[in-house]
C-alpha positions as CSV (number, residue, x, y, z in Angstrom):
1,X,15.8,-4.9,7.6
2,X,15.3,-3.3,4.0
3,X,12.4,-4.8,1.7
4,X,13.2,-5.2,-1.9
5,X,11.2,-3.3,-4.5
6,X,11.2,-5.7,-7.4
7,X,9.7,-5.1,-11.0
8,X,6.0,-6.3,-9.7
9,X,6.1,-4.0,-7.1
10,X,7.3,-1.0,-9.6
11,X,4.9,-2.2,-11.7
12,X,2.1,-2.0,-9.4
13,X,3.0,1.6,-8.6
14,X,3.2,2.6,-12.1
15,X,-0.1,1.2,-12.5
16,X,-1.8,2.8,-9.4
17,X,-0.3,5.7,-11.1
18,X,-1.7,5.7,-14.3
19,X,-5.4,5.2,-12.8
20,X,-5.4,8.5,-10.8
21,X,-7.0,10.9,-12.5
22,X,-5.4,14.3,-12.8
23,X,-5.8,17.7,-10.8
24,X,-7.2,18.1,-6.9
25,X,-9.6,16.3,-5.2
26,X,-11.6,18.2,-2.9
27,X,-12.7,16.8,0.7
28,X,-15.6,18.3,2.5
29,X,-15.0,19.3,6.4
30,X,-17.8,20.1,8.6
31,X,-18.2,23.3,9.7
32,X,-18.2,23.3,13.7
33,X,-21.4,23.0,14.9
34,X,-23.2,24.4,17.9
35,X,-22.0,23.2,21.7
36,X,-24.1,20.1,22.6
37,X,-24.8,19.1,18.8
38,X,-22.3,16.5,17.2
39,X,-21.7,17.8,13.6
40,X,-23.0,14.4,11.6
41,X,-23.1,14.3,7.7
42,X,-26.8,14.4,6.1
43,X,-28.7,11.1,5.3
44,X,-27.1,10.8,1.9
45,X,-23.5,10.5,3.9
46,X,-22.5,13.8,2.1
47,X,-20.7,16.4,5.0
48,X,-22.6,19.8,5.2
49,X,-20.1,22.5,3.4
50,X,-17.2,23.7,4.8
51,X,-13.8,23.9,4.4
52,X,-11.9,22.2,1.9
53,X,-8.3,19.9,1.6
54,X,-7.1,19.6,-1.8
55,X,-5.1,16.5,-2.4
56,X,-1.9,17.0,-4.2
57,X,-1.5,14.2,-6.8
58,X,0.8,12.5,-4.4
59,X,-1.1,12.3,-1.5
60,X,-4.1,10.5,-4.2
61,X,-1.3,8.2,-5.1
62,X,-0.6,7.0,-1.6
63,X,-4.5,7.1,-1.1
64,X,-4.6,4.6,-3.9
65,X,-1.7,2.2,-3.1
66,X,-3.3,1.8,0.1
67,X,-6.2,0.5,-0.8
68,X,-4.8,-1.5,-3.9
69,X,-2.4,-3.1,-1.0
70,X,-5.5,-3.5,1.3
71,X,-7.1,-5.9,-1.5
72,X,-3.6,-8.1,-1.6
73,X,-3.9,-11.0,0.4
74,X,-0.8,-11.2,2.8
75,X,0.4,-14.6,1.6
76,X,1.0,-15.6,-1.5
77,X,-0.6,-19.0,-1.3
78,X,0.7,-19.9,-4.8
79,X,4.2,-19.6,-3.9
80,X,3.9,-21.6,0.2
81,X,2.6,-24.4,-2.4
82,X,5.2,-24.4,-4.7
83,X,7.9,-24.2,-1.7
84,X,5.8,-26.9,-0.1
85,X,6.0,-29.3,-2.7
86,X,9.7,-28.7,-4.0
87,X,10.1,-29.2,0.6
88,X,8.3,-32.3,-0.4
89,X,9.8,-34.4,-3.2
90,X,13.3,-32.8,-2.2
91,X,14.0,-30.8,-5.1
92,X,13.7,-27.2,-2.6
93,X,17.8,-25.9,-2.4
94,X,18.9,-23.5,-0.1
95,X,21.7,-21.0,-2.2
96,X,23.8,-20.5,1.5
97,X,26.0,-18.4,0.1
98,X,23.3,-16.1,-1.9
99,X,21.4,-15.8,1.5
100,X,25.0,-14.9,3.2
101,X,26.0,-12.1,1.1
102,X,22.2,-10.7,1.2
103,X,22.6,-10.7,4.7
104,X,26.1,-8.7,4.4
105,X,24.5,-6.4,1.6
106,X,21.3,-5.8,4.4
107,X,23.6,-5.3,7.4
108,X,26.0,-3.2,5.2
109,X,23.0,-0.5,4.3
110,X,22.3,-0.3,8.2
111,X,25.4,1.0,8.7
């Protein structure tokens, strides 16, 4: 199965590109702490010093699109109506031989 990326979905990426900001981010590790003693962050949720992970830009882009595709809701709500109500006063078609050749084109790039 192959999903399509259409212009909304390029779109969206070039968008969640142009809101990163530029250079490394840097990510606190703790240190490891003594045996016994579970290495918690301080009160203000801020990890004691340590060692660092810079992010490349990339990995702040992925970062990013996850959470802007976390906020999406999973069902475009707008559209099920729309389907719904062409279902409903029979005006919804079904293009057979546009769903017959996309199923070639899909089965063709497993190949």
């Amino acid at each position: 199965m192959s999903n399509r990326i259409d212009q909304m979905a390029q779109g969206l990426l070039g968008k969640i590109a142009e809101n990163s900001s530029a250079g490394a981010r840097k990510v606190g590790v703790a240190a490891a702490s003594a045996p016994g003693k579970a290495a918690n962050p301080s009160a203000d949720g801020i990890a004691p010093a340590g060692d660092t992970v810079d992010l490349t830009s990339s990995a702040k882009l992925l970062e990013r699109l996850e959470k802007t595709l976390a906020s999406l809701p999973d069902i475009d709500r707008g559209l099920v109506e729309a389907v719904k109500t062409a279902i409903e006063n029979g005006e919804y078609q079904i293009d057979a031989d546009r769903i017959a050749a996309a199923l070639l084109r899909s089965e063709g790039q497993m190949d």
